[in-house]
C-alpha positions as CSV (number, residue, x, y, z in Angstrom):
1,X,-33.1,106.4,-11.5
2,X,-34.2,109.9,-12.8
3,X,-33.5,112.7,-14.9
4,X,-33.9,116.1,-12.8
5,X,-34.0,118.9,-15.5
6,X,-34.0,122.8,-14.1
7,X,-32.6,125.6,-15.8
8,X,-29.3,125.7,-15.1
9,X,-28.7,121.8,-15.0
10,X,-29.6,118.8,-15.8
11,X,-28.7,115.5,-13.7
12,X,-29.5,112.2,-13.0
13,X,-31.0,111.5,-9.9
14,X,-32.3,108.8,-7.9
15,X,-35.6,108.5,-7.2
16,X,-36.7,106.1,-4.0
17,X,-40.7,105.0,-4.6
18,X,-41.8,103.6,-0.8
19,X,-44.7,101.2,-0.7
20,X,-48.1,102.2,-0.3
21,X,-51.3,99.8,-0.5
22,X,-54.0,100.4,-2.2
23,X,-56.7,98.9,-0.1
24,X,-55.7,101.4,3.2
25,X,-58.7,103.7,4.2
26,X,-58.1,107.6,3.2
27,X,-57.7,107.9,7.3
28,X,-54.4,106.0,6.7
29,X,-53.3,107.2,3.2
30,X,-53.6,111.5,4.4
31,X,-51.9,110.1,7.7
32,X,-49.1,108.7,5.6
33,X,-49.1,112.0,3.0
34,X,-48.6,114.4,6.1
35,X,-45.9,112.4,7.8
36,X,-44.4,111.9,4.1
37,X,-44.0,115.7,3.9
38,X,-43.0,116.2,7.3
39,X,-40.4,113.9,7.5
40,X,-39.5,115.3,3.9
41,X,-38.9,118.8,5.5
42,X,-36.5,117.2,8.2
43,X,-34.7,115.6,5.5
44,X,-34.3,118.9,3.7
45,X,-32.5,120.8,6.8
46,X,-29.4,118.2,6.9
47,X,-26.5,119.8,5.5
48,X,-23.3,117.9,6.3
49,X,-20.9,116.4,4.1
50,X,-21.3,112.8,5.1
51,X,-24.9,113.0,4.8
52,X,-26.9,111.9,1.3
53,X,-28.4,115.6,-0.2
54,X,-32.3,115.4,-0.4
55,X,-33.3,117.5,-3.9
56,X,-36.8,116.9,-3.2
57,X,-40.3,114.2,-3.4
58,X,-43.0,113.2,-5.5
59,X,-46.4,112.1,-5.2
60,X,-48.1,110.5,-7.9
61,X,-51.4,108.9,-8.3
62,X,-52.1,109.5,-5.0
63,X,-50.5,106.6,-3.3
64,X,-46.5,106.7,-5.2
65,X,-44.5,108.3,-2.9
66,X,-40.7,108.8,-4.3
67,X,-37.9,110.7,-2.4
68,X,-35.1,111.9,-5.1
69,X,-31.3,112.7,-3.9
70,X,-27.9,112.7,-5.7
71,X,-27.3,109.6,-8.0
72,X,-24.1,108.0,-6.4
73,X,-22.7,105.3,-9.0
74,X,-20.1,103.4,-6.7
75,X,-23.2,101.6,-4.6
76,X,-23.7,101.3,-0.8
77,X,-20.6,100.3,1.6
78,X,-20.9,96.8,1.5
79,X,-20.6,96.7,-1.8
80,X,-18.0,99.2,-2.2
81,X,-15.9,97.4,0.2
82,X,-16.4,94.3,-1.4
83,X,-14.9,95.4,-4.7
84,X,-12.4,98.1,-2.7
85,X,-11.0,95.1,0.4
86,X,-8.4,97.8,1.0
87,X,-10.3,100.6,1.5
88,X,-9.6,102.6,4.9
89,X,-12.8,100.8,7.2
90,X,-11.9,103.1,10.5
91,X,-11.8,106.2,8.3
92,X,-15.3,105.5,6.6
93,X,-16.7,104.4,10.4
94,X,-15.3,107.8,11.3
95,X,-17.5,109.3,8.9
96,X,-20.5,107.7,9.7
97,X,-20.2,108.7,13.5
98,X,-19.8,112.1,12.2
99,X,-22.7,112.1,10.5
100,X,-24.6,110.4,13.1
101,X,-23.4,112.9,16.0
102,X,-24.5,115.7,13.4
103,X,-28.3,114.0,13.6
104,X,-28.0,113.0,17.4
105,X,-26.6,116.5,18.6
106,X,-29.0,118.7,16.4
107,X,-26.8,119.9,14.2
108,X,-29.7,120.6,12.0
109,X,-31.5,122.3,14.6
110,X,-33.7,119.6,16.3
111,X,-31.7,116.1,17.4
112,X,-32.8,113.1,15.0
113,X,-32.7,109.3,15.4
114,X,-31.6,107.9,11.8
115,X,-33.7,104.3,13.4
116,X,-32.6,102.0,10.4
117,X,-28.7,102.1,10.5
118,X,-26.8,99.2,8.4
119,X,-24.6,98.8,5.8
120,X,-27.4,99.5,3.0
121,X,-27.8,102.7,4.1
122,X,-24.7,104.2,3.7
123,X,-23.5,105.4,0.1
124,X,-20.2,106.0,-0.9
125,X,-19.0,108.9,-2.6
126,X,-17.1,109.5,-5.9
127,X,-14.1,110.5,-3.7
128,X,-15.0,107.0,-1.6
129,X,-16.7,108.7,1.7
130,X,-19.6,107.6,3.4
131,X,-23.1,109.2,2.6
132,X,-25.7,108.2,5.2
133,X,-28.9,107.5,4.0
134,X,-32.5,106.4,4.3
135,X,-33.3,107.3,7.5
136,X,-36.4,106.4,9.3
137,X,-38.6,108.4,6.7
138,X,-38.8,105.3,5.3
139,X,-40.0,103.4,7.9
140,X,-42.1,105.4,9.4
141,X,-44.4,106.4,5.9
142,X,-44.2,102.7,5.3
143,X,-45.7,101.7,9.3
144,X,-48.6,103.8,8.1
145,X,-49.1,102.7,4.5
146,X,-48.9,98.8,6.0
147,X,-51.3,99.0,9.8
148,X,-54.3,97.0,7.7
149,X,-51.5,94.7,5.7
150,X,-48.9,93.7,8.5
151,X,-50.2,93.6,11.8
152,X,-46.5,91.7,13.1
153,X,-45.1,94.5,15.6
154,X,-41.9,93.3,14.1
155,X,-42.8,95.4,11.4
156,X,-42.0,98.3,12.7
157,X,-38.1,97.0,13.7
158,X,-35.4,97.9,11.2
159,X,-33.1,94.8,10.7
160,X,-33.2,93.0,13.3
161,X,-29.4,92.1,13.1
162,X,-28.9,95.9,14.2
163,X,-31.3,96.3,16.6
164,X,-31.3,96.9,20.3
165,X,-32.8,94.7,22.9
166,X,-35.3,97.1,23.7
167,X,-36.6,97.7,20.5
168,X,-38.4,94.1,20.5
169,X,-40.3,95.6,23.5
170,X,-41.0,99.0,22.8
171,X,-40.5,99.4,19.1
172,X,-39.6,103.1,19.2
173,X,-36.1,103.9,18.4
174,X,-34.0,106.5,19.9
175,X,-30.6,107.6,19.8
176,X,-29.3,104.7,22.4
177,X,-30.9,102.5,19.9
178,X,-29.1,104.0,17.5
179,X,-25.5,103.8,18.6
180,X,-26.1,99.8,19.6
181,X,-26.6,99.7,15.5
182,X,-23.5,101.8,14.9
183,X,-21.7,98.7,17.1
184,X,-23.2,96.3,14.8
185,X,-22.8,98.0,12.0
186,X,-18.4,98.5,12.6
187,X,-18.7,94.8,12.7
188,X,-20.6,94.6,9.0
189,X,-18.3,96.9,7.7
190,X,-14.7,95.1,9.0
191,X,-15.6,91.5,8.5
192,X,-18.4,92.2,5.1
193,X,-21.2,89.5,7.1
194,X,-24.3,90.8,8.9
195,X,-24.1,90.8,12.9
196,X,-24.8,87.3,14.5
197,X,-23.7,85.3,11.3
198,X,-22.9,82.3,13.6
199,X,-26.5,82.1,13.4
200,X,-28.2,81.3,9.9
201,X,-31.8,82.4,10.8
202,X,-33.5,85.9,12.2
203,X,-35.7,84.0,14.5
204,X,-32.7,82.9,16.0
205,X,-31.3,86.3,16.4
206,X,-34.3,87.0,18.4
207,X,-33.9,84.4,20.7
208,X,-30.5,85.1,21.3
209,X,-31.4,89.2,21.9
210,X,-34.0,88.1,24.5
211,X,-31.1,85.8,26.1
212,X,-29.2,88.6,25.8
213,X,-26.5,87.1,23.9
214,X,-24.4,90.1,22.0
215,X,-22.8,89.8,19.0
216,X,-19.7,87.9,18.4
217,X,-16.2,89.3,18.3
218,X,-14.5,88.6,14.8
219,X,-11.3,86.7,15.2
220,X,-9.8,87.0,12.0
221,X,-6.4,88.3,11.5
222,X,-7.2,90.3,8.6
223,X,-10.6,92.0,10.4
224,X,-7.7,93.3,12.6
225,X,-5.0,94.4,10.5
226,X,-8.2,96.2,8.7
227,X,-8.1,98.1,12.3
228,X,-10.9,96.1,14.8
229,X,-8.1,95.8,17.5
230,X,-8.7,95.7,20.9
231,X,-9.0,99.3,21.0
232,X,-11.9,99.5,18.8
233,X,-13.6,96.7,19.8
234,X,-13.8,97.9,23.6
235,X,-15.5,100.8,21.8
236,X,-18.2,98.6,20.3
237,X,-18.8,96.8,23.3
238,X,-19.7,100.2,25.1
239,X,-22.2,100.6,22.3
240,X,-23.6,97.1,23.4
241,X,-24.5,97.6,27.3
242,X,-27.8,96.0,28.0
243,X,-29.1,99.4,29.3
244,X,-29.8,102.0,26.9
245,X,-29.1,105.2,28.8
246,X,-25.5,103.5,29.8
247,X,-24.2,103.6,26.4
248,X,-21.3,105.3,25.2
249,X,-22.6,108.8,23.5
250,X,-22.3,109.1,19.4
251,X,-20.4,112.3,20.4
252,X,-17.9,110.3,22.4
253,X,-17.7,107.4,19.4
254,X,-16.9,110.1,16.7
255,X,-14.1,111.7,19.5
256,X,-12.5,108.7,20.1
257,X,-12.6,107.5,16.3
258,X,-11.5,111.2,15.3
259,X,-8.1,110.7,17.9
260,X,-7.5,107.1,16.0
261,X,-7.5,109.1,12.5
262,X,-5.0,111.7,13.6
């Protein structure tokens, strides 16, 4: 957390430091500094309302990279909805397909793929709405700052609870990729438990992707009265056909979620 002082205002902010080694050659580090600020600038052009506000970066020492937004106090969604059980899930999914369909459909002027979608990285609001957040920026300064420290392709997965199948393969997400997170991600959000939670370890997940096993339905009551019915579950299992270019659209998820709200 920071204090960002101009002068009309002053108000906190937080400030995101991403890892950079020390020991990368300066090949690697002005790679990592120009994606940094490019990815920076995309950042900068999303203006929706379910979308976290980027104020601005920092570099420091050369190899500190920070990105600063909006301090939000009430925490991430799991953790919102932990201490908030009744809190509407389908509205706050609805949210984060809007957001999503913004990033997907251009609405910033060029389409985006957020490539690290989970429960972390959406905030909540003061007036309890979703802020997406932490998009691939992260990842993809931090696959730079890390080629001569983690060789492990898997390095350049996001959670491997969310991710596709074909992302173990090609490693390159895109926005089919990111609607099979979406999936997984409506069933973090109605049961509170990470995708695949039959299964205790990641290495297991990854078996069970390669097998092509999906993830589980919940069965609990209360996951449905939250609002996983049938109807909403047939929506997650179009965002979990094997083939990417088969999947449902986001702009199709946020209509059909949109017609539930009304």
């Amino acid at each position: 957390m920071g204090v960002l002082r101009s002068e009309s205002r002053t108000e906190q902010v937080a400030m995101k430091q991403l890892r950079m080694f020390m020991n990368m050659s300066d090949s690697h580090r002005n790679k990592g500094k120009n994606l940094f600020r490019r990815e920076a600038q995309i950042w900068s052009r999303f203006k929706h309302r379910f979308i976290l506000e980027f104020l601005g970066f920092a570099m420091l020492d050369g190899n500190r990279f920070f990105l600063i937004s909006p301090w939000v106090g009430k925490g991430n969604a799991m953790q919102y909805l932990e201490e908030n059980p009744e809190h509407d899930r389908t509205r706050l999914t609805s949210q984060i397909a809007d957001a999503l369909n913004y990033l997907h459909s251009g609405g910033s002027g060029t389409s985006y793929v957020h490539g690290d979608l989970k429960g972390d990285n959406v905030l909540i609001s003061d007036e309890g709405n979703a802020l997406l957040c932490d998009f691939g920026l992260t990842r993809h300064v931090e696959k730079v700052a890390s080629m001569t420290a983690t060789p492990s392709g898997l390095s350049t997965l996001g959670h491997i609870r969310f991710s596709a199948p074909e992302l173990f393969t090609s490693g390159r997400p895109t926005t089919h990729s990111d609607v099979f997170a979406f999936g997984c991600l409506v069933i973090q959000i109605f049961t509170g438990h990470l995708p695949y939670d039959h299964l205790e370890m990641d290495i297991q997940v990854l078996y069970a992707v390669a097998a092509g096993e999906l993830p589980h339905r919940p069965s609990s009551p209360a996951v449905v009265r939250a609002g996983l019915d049938d109807r909403l579950w047939a929506l997650v299992m179009r965002c979990f056909i094997r083939e990417p270019s088969m999947r449902i659209k986001m702009s199709e998820i946020f209509e059909v979620l949109s017609i539930g709200e009304a």
